[in-house]
C-alpha positions as CSV (number, residue, x, y, z in Angstrom):
1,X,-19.0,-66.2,24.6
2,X,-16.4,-63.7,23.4
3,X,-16.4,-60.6,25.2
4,X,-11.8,-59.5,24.5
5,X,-10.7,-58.8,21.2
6,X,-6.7,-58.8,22.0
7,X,-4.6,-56.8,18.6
8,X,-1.2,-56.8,18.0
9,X,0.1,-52.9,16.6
10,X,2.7,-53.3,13.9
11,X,1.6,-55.1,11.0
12,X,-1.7,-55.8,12.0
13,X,-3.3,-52.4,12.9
14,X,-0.9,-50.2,11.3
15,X,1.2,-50.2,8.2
16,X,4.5,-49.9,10.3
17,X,6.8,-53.3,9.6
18,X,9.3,-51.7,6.9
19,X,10.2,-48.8,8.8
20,X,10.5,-50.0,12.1
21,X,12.5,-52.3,11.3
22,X,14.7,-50.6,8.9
23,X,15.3,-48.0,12.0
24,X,16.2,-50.9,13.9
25,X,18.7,-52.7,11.8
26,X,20.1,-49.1,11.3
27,X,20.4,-48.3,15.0
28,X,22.0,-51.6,15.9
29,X,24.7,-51.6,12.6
30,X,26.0,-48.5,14.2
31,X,26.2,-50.0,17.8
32,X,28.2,-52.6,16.0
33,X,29.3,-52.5,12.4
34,X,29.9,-56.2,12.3
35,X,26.7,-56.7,12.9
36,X,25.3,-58.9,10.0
37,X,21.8,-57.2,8.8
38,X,20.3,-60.4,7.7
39,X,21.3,-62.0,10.6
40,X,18.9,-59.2,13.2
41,X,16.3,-59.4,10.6
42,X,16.5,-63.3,11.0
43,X,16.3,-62.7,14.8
44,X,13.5,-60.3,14.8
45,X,11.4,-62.6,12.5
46,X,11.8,-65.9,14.4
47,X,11.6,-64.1,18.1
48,X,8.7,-61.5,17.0
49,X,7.0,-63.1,20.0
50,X,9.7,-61.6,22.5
51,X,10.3,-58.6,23.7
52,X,13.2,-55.7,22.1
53,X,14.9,-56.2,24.9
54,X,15.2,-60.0,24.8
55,X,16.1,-59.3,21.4
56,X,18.9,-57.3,21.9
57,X,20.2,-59.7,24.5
58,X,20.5,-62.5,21.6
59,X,22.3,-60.2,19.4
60,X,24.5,-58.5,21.9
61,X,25.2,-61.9,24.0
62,X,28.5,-60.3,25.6
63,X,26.9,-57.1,26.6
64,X,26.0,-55.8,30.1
65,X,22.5,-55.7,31.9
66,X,23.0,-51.7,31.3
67,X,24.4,-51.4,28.3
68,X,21.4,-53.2,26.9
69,X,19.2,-51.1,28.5
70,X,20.9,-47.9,27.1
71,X,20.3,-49.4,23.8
72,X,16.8,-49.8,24.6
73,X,16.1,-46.8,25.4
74,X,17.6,-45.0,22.8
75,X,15.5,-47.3,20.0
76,X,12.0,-47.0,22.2
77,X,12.9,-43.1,21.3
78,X,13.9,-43.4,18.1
79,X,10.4,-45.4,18.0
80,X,8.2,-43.3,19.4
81,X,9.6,-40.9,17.0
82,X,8.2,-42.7,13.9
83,X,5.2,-41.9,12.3
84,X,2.5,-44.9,12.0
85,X,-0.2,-45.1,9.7
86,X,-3.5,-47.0,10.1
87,X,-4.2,-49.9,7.6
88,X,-7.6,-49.0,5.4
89,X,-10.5,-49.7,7.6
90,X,-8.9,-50.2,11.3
91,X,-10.1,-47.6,12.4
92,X,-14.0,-48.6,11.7
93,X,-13.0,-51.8,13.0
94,X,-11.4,-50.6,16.1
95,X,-14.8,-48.4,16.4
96,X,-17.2,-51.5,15.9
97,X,-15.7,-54.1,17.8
98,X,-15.2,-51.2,21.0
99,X,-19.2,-51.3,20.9
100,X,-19.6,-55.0,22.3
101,X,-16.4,-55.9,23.4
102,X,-13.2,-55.1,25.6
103,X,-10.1,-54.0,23.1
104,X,-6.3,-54.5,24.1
105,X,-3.1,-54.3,22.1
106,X,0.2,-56.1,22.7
107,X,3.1,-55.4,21.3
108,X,6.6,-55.2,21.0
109,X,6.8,-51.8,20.1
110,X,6.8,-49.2,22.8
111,X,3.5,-48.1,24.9
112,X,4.1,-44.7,24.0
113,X,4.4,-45.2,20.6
114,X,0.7,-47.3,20.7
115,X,-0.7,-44.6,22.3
116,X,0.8,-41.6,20.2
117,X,-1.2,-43.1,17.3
118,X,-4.4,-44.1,19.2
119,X,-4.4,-40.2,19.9
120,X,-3.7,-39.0,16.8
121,X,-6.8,-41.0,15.5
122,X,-8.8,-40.2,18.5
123,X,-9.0,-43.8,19.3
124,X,-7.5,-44.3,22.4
125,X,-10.1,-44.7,24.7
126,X,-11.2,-47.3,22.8
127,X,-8.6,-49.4,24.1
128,X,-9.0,-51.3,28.5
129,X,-5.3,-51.8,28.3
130,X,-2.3,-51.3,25.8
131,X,1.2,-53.4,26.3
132,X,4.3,-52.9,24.7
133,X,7.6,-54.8,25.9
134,X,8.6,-51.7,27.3
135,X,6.3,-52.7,29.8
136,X,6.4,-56.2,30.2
137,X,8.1,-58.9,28.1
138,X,5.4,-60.2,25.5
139,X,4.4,-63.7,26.2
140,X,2.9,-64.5,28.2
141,X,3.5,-61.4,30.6
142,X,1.1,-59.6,28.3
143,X,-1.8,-62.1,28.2
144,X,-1.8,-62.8,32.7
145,X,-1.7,-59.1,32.8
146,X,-4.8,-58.5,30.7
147,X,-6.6,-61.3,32.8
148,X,-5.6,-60.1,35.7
149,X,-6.9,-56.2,34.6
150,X,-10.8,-58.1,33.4
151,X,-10.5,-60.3,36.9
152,X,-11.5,-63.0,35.0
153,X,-11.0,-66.3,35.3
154,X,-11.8,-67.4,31.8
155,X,-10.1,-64.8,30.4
156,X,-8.3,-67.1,27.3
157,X,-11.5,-68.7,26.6
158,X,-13.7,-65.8,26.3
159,X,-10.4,-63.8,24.2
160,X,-9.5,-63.7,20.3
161,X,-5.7,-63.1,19.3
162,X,-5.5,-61.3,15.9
163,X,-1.9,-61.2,14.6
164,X,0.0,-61.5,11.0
165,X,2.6,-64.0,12.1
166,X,2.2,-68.0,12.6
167,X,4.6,-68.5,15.3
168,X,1.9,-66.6,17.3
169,X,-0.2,-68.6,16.9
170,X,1.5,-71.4,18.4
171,X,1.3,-69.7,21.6
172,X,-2.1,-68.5,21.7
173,X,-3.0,-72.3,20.8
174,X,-1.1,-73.0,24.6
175,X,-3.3,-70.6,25.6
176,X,-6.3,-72.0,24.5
177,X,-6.8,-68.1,22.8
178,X,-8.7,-68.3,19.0
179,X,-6.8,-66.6,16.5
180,X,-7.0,-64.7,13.3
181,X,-4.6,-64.7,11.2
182,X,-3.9,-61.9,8.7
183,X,-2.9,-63.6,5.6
184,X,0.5,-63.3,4.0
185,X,3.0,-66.2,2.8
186,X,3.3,-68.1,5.7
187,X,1.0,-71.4,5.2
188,X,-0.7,-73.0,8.4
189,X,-3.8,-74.4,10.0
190,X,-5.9,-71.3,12.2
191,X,-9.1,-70.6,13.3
192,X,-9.8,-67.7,11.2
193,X,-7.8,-66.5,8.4
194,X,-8.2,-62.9,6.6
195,X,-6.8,-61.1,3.9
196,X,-6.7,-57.6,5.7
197,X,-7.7,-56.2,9.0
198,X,-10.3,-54.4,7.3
199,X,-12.1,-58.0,6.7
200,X,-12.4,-58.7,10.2
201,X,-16.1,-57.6,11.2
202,X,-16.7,-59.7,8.2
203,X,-16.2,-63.2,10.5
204,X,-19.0,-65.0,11.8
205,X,-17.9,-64.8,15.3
206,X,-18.4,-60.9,14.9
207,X,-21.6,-61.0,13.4
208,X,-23.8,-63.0,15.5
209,X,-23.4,-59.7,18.3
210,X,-25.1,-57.5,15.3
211,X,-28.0,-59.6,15.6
């Protein structure tokens, strides 16, 4: 039976990708100006599962421990900082689906950020537990930590992942986690599959709980 709805923030709840991003690669091409920009989009793309400050490690491999973490801390402000805007329809979502079942966010953004724009919306009490890698490193630091918070033992089997990017989905499949996937370009074999989040109370697995 489900009973955790588990949603990553950027991207999936909130229209956020281009900016953050964009701050990003701007933050880190003044750090260093030989910094490539493809090459820390490339490495944000293919390690979206990791946290920023694993992340920076791989594009500052010669840095200090606390250098990094100055540069961390300066982007998780320049983060917070940003304005994010709910997708169409997350917000009834997020309402409906807090009705009948536990809610949780991971993400590699910041906690504060999450929660800035939870409370702007008035929505977050909706949520047991919110995770950003400020926190904890993502995977799978993110998912033991919510099982621990439910004290359940079946945590992954009773959980659905929703997230925009495939290599997520390899990880919630070690996990034994169903996921939906919020469509875009990238081709692959999930358990759901939806064009927006609005679409989600749409699924069968949502329904039957109306009943």
């Amino acid at each position: 039976m489900l009973k955790y709805v588990i949603f990553d923030f950027d991207w999936t709840l909130v229209n956020s990708m281009k900016d953050t991003v964009k701050l990003v690669v701007d933050e880190l091409t003044k750090i260093d100006k030989n910094l490539d920009e493809d090459y820390i989009r490339y490495v944000f793309k293919t390690t979206m599962w990791m946290s920023l400050k694993e992340q920076l490690k791989i594009l500052f491999p010669n840095k200090m421990e606390n250098e990094i973490s100055d540069f961390l801390k300066k982007l998780y402000d320049k983060l917070w900082a940003l304005k994010y805007n709910l997708f169409p329809g997350a917000k009834e979502v997020i309402l409906n689906l807090s009705k009948d079942y536990q809610l949780f966010i991971t993400t590699w953004n910041s906690t504060q950020a999450v929660k800035k724009t939870l409370s702007r919306e008035n929505l977050l009490d909706y949520f047991s537990l919110i995770l950003g890698s400020d926190k904890l490193l993502k995977w799978p630091e993110h998912i033991n930590e919510f099982k621990y918070f439910t004290w359940d033992d079946e945590f992954e089997k009773k959980a659905i992942y929703i997230w925009d990017w495939n290599i997520d989905y390899q990880i919630a499949k070690k996990f034994g986690i169903k996921f939906v996937k919020i469509k875009d370009d990238e081709e692959g074999s999930y358990d759901y599959v939806i064009d927006n989040i609005a679409d989600l109370l749409s699924l069968d697995i949502f329904k039957w709980k109306k009943l």
